[in-house]
KOLPAGU-720082 format. One line per 3 residues: their letters; for each residue z, y, x of C-alpha. Coordinates in steps of 0.001 Angstrom, whole numbers, padded with zeros to 6 digits, m for minus. Layout:
BEGIN
A) Z Y X ~ ...
# end
This chain:
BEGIN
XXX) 000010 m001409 m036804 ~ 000748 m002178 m040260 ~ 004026 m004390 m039514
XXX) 005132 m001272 m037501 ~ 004694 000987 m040107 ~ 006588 m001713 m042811
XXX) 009461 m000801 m040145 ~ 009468 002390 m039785 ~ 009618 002689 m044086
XXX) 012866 m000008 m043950 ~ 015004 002105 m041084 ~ 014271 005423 m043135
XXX) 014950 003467 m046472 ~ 018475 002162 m044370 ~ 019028 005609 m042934
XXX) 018249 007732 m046417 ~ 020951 005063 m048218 ~ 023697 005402 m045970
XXX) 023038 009286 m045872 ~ 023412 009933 m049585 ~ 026902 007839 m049519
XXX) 028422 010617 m048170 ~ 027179 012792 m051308 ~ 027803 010261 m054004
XXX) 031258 011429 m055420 ~ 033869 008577 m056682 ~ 035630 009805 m059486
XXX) 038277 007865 m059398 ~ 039971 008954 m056297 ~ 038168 013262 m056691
XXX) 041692 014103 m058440 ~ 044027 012456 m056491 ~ 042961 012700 m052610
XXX) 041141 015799 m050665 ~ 037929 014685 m049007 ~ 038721 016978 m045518
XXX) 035331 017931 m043613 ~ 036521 016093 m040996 ~ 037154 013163 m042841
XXX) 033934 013273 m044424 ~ 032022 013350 m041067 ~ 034016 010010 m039664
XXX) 032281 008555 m042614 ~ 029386 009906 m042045 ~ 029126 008793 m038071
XXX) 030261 005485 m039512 ~ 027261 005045 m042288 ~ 024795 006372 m039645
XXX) 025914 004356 m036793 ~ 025916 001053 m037881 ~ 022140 000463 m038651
XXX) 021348 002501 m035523 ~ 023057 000151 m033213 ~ 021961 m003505 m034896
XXX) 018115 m001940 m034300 ~ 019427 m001390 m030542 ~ 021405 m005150 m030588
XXX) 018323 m006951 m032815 ~ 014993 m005795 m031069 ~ 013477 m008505 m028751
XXX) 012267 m008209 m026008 ~ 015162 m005809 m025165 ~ 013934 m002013 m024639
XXX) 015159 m000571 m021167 ~ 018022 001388 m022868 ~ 021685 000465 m022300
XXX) 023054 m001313 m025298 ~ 026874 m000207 m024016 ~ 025616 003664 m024162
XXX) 024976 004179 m028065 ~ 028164 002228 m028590 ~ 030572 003810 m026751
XXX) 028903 007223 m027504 ~ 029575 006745 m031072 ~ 033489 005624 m030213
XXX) 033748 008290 m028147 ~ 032746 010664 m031334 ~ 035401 008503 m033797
XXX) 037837 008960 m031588 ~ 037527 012274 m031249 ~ 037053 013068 m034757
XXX) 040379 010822 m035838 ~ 042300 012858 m033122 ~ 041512 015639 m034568
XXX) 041767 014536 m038251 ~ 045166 012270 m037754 ~ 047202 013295 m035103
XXX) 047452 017027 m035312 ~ 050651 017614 m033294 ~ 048983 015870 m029897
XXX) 045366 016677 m031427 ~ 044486 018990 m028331 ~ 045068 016707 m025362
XXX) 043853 013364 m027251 ~ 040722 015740 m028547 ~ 039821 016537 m024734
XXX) 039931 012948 m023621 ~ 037211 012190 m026223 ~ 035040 015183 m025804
XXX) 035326 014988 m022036 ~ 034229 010896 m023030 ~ 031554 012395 m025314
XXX) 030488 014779 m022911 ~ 030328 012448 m019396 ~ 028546 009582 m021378
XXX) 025577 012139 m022744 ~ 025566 013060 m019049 ~ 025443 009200 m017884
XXX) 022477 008775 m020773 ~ 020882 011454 m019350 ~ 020644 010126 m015602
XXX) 020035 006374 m017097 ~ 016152 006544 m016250 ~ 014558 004755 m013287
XXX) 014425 008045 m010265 ~ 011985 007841 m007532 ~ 011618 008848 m003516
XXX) 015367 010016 m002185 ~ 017162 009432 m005556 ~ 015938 005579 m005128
XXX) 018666 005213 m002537 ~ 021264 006530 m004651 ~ 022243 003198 m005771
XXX) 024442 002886 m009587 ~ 027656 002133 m008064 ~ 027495 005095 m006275
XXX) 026547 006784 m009928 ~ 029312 005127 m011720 ~ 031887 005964 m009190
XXX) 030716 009658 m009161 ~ 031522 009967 m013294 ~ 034658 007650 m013265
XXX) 036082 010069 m010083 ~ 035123 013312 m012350 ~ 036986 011938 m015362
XXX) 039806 010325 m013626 ~ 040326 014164 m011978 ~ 039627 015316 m015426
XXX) 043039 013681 m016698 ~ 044975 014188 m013830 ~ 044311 017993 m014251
XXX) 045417 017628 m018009 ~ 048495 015449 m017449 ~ 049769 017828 m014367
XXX) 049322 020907 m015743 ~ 048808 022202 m012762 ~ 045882 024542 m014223
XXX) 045038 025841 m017571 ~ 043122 023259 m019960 ~ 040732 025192 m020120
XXX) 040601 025603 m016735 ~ 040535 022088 m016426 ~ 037623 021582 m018700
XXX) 035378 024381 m016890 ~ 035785 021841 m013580 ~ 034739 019145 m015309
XXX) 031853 020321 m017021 ~ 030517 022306 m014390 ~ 030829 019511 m011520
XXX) 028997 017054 m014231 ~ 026018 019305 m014786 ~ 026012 020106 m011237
XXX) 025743 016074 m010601 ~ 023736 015677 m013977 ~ 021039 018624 m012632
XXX) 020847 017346 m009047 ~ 019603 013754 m010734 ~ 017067 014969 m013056
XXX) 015569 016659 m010067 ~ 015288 014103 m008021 ~ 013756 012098 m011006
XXX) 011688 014751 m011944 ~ 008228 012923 m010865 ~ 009057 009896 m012599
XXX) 006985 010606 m015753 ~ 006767 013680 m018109 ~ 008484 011396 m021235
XXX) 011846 010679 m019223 ~ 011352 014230 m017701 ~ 011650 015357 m021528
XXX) 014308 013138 m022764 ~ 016492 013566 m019559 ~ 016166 017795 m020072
XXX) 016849 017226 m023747 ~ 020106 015683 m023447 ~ 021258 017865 m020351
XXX) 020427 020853 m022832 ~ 022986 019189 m025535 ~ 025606 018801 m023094
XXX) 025381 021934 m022391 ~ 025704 023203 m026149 ~ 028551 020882 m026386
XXX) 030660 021603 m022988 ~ 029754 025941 m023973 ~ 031536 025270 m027557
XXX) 034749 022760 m026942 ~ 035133 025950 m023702 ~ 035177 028570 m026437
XXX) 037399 026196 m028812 ~ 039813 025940 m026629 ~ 039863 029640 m025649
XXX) 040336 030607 m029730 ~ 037027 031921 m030160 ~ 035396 028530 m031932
XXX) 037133 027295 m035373 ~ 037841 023820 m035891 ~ 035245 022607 m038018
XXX) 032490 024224 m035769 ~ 033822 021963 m033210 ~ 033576 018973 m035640
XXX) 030060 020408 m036524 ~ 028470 020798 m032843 ~ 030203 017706 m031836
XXX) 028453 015452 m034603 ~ 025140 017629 m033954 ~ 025319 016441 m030355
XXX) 026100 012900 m031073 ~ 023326 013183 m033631 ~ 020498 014185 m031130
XXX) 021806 012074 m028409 ~ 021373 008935 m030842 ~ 017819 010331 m031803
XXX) 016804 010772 m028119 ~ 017950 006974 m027639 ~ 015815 006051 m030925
XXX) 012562 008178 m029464 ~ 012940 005651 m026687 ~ 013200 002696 m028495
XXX) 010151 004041 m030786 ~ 008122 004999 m027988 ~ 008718 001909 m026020
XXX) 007871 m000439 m029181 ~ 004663 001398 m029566 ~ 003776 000846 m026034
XXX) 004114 m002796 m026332 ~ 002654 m002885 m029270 ~ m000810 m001174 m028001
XXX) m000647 m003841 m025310 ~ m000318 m006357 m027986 ~ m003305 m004841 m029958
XXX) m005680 m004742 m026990 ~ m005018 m008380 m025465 ~ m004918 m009512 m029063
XXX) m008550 m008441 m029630 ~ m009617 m010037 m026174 ~ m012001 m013344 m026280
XXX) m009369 m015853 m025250 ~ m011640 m018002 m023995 ~ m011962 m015447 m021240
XXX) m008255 m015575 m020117 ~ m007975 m017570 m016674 ~ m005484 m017130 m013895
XXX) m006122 m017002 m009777 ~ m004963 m020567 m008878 ~ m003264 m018911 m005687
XXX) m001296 m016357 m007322 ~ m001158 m016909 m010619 ~ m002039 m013804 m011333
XXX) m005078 m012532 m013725 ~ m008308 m013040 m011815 ~ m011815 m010622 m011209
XXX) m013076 m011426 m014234 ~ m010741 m011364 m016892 ~ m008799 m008271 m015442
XXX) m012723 m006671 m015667 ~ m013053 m007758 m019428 ~ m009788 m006177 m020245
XXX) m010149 m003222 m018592 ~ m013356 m002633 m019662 ~ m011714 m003620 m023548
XXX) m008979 m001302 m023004 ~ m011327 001598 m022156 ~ m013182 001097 m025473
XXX) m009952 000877 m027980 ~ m008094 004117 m025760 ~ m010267 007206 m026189
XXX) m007199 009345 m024672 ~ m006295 007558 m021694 ~ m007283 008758 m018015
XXX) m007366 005311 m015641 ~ m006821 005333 m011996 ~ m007771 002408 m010472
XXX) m005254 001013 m007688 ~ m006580 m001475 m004909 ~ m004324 m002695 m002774
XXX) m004268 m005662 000424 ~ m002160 m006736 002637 ~ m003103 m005927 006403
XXX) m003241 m008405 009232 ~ m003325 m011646 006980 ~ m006041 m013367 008796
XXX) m003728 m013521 011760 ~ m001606 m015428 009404 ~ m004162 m017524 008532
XXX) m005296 m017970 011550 ~ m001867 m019689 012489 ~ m000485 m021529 009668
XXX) m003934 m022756 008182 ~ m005207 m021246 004140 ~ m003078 m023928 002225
XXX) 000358 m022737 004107 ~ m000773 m018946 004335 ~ m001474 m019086 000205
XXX) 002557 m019890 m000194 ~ 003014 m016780 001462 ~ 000521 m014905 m000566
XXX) 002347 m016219 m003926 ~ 005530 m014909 m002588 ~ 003990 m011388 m002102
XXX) 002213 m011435 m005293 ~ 005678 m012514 m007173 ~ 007326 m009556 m004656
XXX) 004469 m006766 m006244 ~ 004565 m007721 m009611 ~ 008096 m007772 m010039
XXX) 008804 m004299 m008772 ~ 006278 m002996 m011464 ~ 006906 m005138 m014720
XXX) 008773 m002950 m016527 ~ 006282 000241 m015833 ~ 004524 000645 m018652
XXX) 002242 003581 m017460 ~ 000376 000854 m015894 ~ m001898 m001388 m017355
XXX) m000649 m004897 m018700 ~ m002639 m007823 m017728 ~ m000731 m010847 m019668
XXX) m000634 m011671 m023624 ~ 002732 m013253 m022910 ~ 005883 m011623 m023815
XXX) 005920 m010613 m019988 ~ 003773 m008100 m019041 ~ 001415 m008745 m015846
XXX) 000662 m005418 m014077 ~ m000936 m006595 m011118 ~ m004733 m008603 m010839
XXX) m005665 m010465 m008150 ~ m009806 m009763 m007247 ~ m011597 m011321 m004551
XXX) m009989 m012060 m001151 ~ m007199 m010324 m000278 ~ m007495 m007554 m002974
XXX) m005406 m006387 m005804 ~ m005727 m004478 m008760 ~ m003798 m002463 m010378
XXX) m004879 000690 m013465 ~ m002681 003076 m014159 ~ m002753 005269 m016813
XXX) m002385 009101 m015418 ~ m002781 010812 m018832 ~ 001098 011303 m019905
XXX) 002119 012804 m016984 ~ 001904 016581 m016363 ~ 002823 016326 m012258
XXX) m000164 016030 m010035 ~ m001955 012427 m010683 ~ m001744 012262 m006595
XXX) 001931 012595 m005773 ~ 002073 010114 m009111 ~ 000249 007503 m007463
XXX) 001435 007697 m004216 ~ 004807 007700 m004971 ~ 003669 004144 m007341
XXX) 001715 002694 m003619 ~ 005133 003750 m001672 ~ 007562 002029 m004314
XXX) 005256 m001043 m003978 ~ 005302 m000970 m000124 ~ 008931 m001031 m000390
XXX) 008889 m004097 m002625 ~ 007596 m005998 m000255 ~ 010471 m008288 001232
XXX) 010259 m008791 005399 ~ 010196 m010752 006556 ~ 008653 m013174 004591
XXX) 009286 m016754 005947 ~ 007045 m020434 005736 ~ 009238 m022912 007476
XXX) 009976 m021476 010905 ~ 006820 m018980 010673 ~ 007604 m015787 009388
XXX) 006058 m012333 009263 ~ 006488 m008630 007827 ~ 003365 m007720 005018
XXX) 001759 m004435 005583 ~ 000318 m003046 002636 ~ m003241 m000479 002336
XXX) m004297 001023 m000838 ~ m007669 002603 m001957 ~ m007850 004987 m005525
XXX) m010488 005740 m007305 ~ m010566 007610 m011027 ~ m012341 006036 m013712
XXX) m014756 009395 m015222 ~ m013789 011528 m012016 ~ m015484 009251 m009813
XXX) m017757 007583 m011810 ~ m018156 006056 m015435 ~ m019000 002854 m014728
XXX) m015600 000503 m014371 ~ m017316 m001593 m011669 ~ m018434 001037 m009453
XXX) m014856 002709 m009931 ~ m013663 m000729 m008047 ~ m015674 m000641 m005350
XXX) m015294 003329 m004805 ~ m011543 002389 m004393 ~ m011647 m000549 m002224
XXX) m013992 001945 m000110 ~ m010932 004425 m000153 ~ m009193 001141 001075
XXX) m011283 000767 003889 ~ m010800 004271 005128 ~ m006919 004048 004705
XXX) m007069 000748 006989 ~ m009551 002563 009592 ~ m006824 005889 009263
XXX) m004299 003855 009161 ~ m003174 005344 006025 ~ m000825 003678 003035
XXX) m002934 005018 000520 ~ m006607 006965 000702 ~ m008314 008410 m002434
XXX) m012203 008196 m003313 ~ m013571 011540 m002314 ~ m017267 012494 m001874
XXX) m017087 012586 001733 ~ m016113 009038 002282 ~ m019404 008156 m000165
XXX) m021356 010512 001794 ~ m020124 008247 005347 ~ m020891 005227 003460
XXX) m024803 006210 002436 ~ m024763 007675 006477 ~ m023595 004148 007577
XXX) m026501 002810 005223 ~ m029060 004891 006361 ~ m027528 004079 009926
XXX) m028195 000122 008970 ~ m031733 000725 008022 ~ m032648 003016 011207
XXX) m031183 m000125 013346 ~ m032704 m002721 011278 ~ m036016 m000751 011569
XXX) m035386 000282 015510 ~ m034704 m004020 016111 ~ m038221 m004989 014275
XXX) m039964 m002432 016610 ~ m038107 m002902 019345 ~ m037642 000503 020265
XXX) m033562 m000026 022097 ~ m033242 001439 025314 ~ m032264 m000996 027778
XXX) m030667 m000529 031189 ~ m028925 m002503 033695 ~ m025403 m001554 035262
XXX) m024473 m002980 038560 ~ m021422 m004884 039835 ~ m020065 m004539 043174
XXX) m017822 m005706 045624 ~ m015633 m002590 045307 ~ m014966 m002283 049178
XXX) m017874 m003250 051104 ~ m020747 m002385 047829 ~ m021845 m005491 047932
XXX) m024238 m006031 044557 ~ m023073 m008994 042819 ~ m024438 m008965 039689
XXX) m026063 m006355 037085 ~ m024689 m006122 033018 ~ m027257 m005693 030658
XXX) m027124 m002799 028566 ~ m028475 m000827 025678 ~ m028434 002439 024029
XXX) m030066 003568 020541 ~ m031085 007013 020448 ~ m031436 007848 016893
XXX) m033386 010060 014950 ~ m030433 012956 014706 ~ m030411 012326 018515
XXX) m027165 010644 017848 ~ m026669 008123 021053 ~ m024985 004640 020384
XXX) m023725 002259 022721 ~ m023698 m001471 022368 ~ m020000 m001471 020970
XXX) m021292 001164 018256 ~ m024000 m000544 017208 ~ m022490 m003995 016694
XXX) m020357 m002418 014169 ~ m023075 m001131 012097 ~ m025458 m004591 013036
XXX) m022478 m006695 011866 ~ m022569 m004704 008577 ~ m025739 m005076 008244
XXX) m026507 m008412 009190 ~ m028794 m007945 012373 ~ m025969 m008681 014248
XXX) m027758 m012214 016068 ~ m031044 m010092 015598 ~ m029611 m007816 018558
XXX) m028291 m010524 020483 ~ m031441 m012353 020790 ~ m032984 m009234 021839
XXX) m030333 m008657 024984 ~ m031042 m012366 025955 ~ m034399 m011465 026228
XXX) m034177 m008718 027975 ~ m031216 m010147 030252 ~ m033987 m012837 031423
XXX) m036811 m009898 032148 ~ m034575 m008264 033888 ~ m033480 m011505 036394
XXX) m037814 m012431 036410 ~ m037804 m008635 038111 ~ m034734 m009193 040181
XXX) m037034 m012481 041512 ~ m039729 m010578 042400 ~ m037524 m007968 044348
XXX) m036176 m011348 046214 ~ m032634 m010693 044845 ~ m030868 m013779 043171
XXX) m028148 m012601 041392 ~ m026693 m012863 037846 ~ m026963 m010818 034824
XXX) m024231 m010519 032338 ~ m024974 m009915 028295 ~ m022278 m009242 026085
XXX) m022464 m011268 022799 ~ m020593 m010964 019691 ~ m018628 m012962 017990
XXX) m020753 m014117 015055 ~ m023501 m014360 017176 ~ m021449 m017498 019388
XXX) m021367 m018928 015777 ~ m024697 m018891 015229 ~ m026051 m022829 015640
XXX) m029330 m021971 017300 ~ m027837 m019486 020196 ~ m027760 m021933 022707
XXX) m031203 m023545 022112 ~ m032459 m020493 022111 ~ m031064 m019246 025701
XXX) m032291 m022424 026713 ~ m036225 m021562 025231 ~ m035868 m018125 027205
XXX) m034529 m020073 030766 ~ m037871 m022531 030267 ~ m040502 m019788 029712
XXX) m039587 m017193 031709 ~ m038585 m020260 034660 ~ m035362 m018773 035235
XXX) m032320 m021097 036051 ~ m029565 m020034 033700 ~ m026821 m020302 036257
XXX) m028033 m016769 036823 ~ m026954 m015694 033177 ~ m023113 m014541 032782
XXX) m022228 m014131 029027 ~ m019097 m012319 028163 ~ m017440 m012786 025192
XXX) m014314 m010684 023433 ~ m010426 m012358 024065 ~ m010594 m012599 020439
XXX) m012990 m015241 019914 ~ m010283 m017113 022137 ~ m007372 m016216 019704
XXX) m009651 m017835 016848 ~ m009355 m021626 017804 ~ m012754 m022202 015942
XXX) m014294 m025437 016529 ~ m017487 m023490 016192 ~ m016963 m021457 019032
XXX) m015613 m023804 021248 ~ m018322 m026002 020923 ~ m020540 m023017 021840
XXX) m019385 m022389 024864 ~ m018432 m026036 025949 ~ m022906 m025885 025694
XXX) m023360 m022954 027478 ~ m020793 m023956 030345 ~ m023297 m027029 030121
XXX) m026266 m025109 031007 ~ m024509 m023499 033727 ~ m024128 m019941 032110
XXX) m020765 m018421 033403 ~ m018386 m017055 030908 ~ m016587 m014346 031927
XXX) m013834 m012876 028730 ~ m013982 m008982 028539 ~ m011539 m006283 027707
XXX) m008518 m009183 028750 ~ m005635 m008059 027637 ~ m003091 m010955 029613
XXX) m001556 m012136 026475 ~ m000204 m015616 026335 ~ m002653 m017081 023895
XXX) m005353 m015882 026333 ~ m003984 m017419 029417 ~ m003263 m020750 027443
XXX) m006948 m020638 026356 ~ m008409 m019599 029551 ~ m006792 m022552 031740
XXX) m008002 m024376 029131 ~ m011798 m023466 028449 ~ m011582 m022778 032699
XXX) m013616 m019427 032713 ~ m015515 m018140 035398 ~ m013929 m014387 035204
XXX) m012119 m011749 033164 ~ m012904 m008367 032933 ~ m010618 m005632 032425
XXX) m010807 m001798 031365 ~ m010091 000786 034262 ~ m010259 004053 031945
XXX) m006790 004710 031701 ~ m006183 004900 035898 ~ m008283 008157 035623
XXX) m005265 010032 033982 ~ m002665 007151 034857 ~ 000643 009022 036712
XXX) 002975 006992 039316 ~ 005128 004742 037354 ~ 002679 004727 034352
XXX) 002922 001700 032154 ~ m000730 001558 032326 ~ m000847 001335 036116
XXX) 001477 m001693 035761 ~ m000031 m003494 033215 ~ m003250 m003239 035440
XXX) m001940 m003903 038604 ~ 000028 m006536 036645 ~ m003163 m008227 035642
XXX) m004974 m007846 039002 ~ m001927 m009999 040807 ~ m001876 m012207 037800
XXX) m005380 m013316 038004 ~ m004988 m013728 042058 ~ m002664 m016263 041520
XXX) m004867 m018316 039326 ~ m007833 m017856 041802 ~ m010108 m015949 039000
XXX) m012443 m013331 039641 ~ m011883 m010343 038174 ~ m014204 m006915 037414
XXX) m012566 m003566 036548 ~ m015291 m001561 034018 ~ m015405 002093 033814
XXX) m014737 002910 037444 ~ m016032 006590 036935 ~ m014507 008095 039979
XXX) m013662 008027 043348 ~ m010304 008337 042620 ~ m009733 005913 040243
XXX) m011856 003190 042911 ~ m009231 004255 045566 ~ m006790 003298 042848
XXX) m008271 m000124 041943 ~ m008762 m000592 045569 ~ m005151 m000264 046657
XXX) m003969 m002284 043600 ~ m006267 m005367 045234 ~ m008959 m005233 042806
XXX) m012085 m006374 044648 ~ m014905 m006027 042053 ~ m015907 m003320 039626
XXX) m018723 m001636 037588 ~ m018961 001602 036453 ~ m020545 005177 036530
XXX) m018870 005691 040255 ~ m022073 003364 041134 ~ m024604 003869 038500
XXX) m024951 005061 034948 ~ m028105 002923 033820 ~ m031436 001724 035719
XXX) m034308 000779 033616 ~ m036704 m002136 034592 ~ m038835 000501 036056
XXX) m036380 002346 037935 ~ m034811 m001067 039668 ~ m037117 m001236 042610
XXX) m036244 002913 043979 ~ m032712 002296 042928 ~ m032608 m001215 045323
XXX) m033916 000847 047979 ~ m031785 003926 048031 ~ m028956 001610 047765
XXX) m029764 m000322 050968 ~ m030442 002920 052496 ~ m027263 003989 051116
XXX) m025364 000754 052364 ~ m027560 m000906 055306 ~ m024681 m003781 055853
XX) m025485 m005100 051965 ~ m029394 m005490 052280
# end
């Protein structure tokens, strides 16, 4: 701080030197030559100028200002001023060529600041074209004579503050700083166009003109300085925080090359302590969908793509310094990289005066954008998605790691919304203690074994022939909340029960086929297991353990597991069900969808059936696409000679449906919602009484 200060002491030293030339009289010329006002202020533009623009031409790194502005301002002001000093019989059309150059390149200063939203597609060509088109219409008005001058100067000042207005608006979320500055400099223009208009119509003397035109160069070239000053003092703070970090902690994600968990904690943390006045949001962001990516080209060929949208993000945000820089470099790193897929970003919301949301969103949208598509590894290419979570740091919570996770749980609800960006609010902490409390009332109703368990049947859908039963469960919770399976995987999977549960429905799947024994009916029962629970290395021994002590072959155990854990091409999981096709368990694939990584999979792994959802035939029209892709499947499967079941055959009408597509098996609430153990034998017997043909 004390080398800026030394500065700030030389360039008022500099500028107090070449301000008293002008007042330091030279004797030797006071009796011979007049010193004209006008005169007087070239000289004084001219001792003003020059250390001005070698700060602007000397500072490293370069501040985002223009260096061509402050130099053509001030020989726009020269010229104007020796116009009006040295060539008085053409004075008034060479004098409105300057202050119409004056006046357009305050207005171009004005509308130099980065704009957001629409004004982001207004690109600078289109700018530049806009002011050259004014001025070129400008002198063609004045060389014509076809109107008044100042006629002709009216046009051309109102059209520029018309254009000059219509930018600041559209930049008017940018931040309040540039919102200032840009407002400021319109308001001089103003000033300036209102006076050379009352000049020219007689009402303004000639040295007032000299006077507001010097004035306006003056506190355009002050504006520029404010954001030279305020830039240097930014970087500076930056300096004086990483400068005061442990180095020893610095380290860099391998992957990304970008700031790890750690060391983007330690500064933050650091920056907290040394910035009483600042108001952090924090930013997490991910990109959706990578494990697809993954999934194809393998983690060592997906990280190359993960650099390139790391470069992509940080990039697009370098130069904003609202947001926290994690580098001690010369170029500042905006962007952390935390565990997995996760970035961090921390912006600081306490300079601006617009809402803190539209602020932030507007940052998340501009970052979306940056994202290039798509982005290409060899022949492999794909478009990034991007989700982002926000939390506030003292809103939220105090505590900097707890502000993290609060925003990648704002993450998770924009992914499950589908959402670019979703802020921290207390109801999504009140759904995450409800899905906690949720994981302890399933842990709890596992241990005790208190599930409700029923069996479904599947029939021949024409003649109601049984074929084979799907085990089932419900959890009726405390709030009398019902769950089915599907629900409660979600929340087991969370919690970790997940193979907990699925050795419970193998249990139950082989008390179920011991009672279908003693009723003298041999037919399968179906389980549905998740995916981590094929993972698990002691599944099949222990479906083998059950088969053994309950003396039940398990050729009459189906499992069905999702298309996805097809898609996966784990070893793991094809190695699981090469041993459970080995113990003659059929696998059957539920909710198919047809794609061509499932067909390529399932001629491969040779399943024993497919099962696909019915639902949407209940509301399907004629000519639906869901009717086709059904009846699309249904012919599909017929060709390669595989059994398939429709589920969630509800209705009549949707069996008549099924039934005239060719579907010849199906399940559903059209033949029973759920039979208990204890309700199996009635149920067999009211069925056979039902249909005699099937007993």
């Amino acid at each position: 701080m004390a080398s800026y200060n030394t500065s700030r002491l030389v360039m008022l030293y500099l500028f107090a030197t070449f301000l008293s030339l002008g007042f330091i009289p030279f004797e030797a010329h006071a009796s011979s030559e007049s010193f004209t006002f006008i005169e007087f202020n070239i000289a004084f533009v001219l001792g003003l100028s020059l250390p001005v623009l070698l700060i602007v031409f000397i500072i490293k790194p370069k501040p985002t200002i223009k260096k061509r502005l402050p130099v053509l301002l001030t020989l726009a002001l020269l010229g104007l001023l020796y116009s009006l000093s040295f060539f008085p019989k053409n004075h008034l059309y060479l004098s409105l060529i300057f202050s119409g150059l004056l006046f357009q390149i305050i207005s171009y200063w004005s509308c130099n600041y980065p704009v957001i939203d629409k004004a982001s597609a207004i690109s600078f060509k289109l700018k530049n074209s806009l002011f050259i088109a004014l001025f070129s219409i400008f002198i063609l008005l004045l060389w014509t004579n076809f109107i008044s001058i100042s006629m002709a100067w009216l046009i051309l000042a109102s059209l520029q503050i018309i254009l000059t207005l219509s930018y600041v608006w559209l930049s008017r979320q940018t931040s309040r700083e540039v919102n200032v500055r840009s407002i400021s400099l319109l308001t001089i223009n103003v000033a300036f166009a209102t006076g050379v208009y009352f000049w020219l119509a007689g009402s303004l003397s000639l040295n007032l003109l000299v006077g507001m035109s010097v004035i306006a160069y003056l506190l355009a070239m002050a504006n520029g300085c404010w954001h030279i000053v305020t830039t240097l003092i930014t970087r500076e703070n930056e300096q004086q925080i990483l400068a005061t970090m442990p180095q020893a902690q610095i380290s860099y994600d391998p992957t990304t090359n970008l700031p790890n968990y750690q060391y983007a904690l330690s500064l933050f943390e650091h920056s907290i302590a040394i910035n009483d006045s600042a108001r952090y949001a924090v930013i997490i962001c991910k990109p959706i969908d990578f494990q697809q990516i993954n999934s194809v080209l393998g983690h060592h060929n997906s990280d190359i793509l993960l650099l390139q949208l790391a470069y992509s993000l940080q990039q697009s945000i370098v130069n904003n310094t609202e947001l926290l820089n994690f580098s001690t470099q010369e170029s500042p790193v905006r962007i952390a990289r935390l565990q997995g897929l996760h970035f961090l970003l921390v912006i600081d919301v306490s300079q601006t005066k617009h809402n803190e949301n539209v602020i932030i969103e507007q940052l998340c949208k501009d970052l979306a954008l940056a994202v290039p598509g798509p982005m290409s590894f060899k022949s492999f290419s794909s478009y990034f998605k991007l989700a982002f979570g926000v939390a506030f740091l003292g809103k939220d919570s105090l505590n900097v790691t707890e502000v993290i996770a609060y925003a990648e749980d704002a993450l998770l609800q924009a992914e499950k919304e589908q959402q670019l960006v979703s802020f921290f609010n207390q109801d999504i902490a009140l759904f995450n203690q409800q899905q906690l409390h949720k994981m302890e009332q399933l842990k709890l109703a596992i241990e005790q074994k208190s599930l409700q368990w029923h069996l479904q049947p599947q029939v021949k859908v024409q003649s109601k022939q049984l074929i084979s039963f799907e085990m089932q469960v419900n959890w009726q919770r405390q709030d009398n909340e019902l769950l089915s399976l599907d629900e409660m995987l979600l929340i087991a999977d969370q919690s970790g029960d997940t193979y907990a549960l699925s050795l419970q429905i193998i249990n139950q799947a082989f008390k179920a086929l011991v009672e279908l024994q003693h009723l003298n009916l041999a037919i399968p029962v179906a389980i549905k297991l998740s995916d981590q629970s094929l993972l698990e290395p002691d599944l099949v021994d222990y479906i083998e353990q059950q088969s053994k002590a309950h003396g039940i072959d398990c050729q009459l155990l189906t499992v069905e597991v999702q298309e996805a854990i097809l898609l996966m091409s784990s070893p793991q999981a094809k190695a699981s069900i090469d041993q459970l096709k080995s113990l003659g368990i059929s696998i059957v694939i539920d909710q198919f969808s047809g794609s061509y990584e499932a067909l390529r999979y399932i001629r491969r792994m040779a399943v024993n059936g497919i099962k696909i959802d019915c639902y949407s035939l209940a509301t399907a029209t004629a000519g639906s696409s869901d009717k086709a892709i059904i009846n699309a499947l249904i012919t599909l499967t017929r060709k390669m000679n595989l059994p398939l079941i429709g589920t969630n055959i509800n209705a009549i009408a949707v069996e008549e449906m099924f039934i005239a597509m060719g579907g010849e098996f199906g399940q559903g609430q059209r033949y029973s919602s759920g039979i208990t153990l204890e309700e199996l034998p009635p149920w067999l017997t009211a069925w056979h009484k039902q249909y005699p043909d099937q007993a």
